[in-house]
C-alpha positions, 0 to 999 in steps of 0.5 A: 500500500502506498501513501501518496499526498494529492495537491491539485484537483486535476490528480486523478487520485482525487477524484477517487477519492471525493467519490469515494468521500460521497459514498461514506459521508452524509452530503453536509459533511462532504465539500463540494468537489471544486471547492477542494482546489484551494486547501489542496494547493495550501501547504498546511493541508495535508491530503493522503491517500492510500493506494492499494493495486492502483485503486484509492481505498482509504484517505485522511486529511490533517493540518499543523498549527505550528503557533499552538504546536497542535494537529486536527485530523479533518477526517479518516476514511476507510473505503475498503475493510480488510486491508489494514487501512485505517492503521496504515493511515494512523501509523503514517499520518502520526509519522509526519505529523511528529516530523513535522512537530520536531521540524518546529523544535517541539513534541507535538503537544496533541490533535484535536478531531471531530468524533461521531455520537454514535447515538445522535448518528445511528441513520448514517450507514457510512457506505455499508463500511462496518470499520466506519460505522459510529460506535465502531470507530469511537471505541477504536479512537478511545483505544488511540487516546481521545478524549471528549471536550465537556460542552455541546459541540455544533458544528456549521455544515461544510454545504456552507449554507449556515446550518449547525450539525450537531452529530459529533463530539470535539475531542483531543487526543493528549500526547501527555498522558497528564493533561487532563484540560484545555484552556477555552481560549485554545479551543476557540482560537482553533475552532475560529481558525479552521471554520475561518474557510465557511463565510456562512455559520450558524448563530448556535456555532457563534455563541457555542465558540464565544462560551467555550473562550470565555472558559478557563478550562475545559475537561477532557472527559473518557469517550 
């Protein structure tokens, strides 16, 4: 299996892969596909794929925040079950995120990612993938060391049309073992930046990231 990074559009791996995006994820979580050319071509964006026989069978996204020495896996996608796919993302993508990290003199300090509730997203069938299922992959992230941050989390819809999905828990995975909290200020500045690219988010997102800043700290609580 190969890692391969995608940049432009116009790889053909890419389109592979943002099929394979709508067969997994419900359409609010899916950018449209020509939206994708400016991430692709931001160089604090990493797109992979991995590649099996020629063919596209899983994919992550994930970015550096040299300033705050934290990661965000945007999402993990595993196309086809019993190859391996979703270790084979993790492994690698934990790899060169602690290059990148040590490339910027630190250890990375953590990676924050967005988690399904398996009970608020039991209509989804995420393409029949049972590795993608809810409650599957929320006990395989609680096994990596994620953590849910304590308040209700919505977040606006990637269809940018100004909705607020409300399916899925902020969580963080410490690399100390030790830290049991985050300062409210991280938390909002990192939701503000990533969420920077939607012009349309909803009043709910608005006044959840205004409260979760104005909090000292935030627990990490088990998944």
């Amino acid at each position: 299996m190969e890692y391969t990074r995608i940049t432009h559009i116009d790889d053909p791996l890419f389109a592979d892969m943002h099929e394979m995006m709508g067969r997994i994820f419900p359409p609010e979580e899916v950018l449209e596909f020509e939206l994708w050319r400016e991430p692709l071509e931001d160089p604090g964006i990493r797109v992979f794929v991995a590649v099996h026989e020629g063919s596209v069978v899983g994919a992550t996204e994930y970015r550096y925040y040299e300033d705050d020495n934290v990661a965000m896996t945007d999402f993990t996608i595993i196309g086809e079950p019993g190859l391996g796919v979703g270790p084979f993302l993790a492994q690698h993508r934990q790899r060169d995120l602690k290059k990148l990290a040590a490339d910027n003199g630190k250890e990375l300090f953590g990676m924050f990612a967005e988690i399904y509730d398996p009970y608020r997203a039991q209509r989804h069938e995420f393409g029949g993938i049972k590795p993608m299922d809810p409650f599957v992959r929320r006990e395989v992230l609680a096994h990596l060391g994620y953590r849910r941050l304590d308040f209700t989390y919505v977040h606006p819809s990637w269809n940018n049309d100004g909705e607020a999905v409300s399916e899925l828990d902020l969580c963080f995975l410490s690399y100390d073992s030790s830290v049991d909290i985050l300062p409210g200020a991280l938390i909002e500045k990192f939701l503000r930046r990533y969420y920077a690219v939607l012009a349309q988010k909803p009043d709910a997102w608005e006044h959840m990231v205004s409260e979760v800043g104005r909090r000292a700290q935030v627990d990490l609580l088990p998944l």
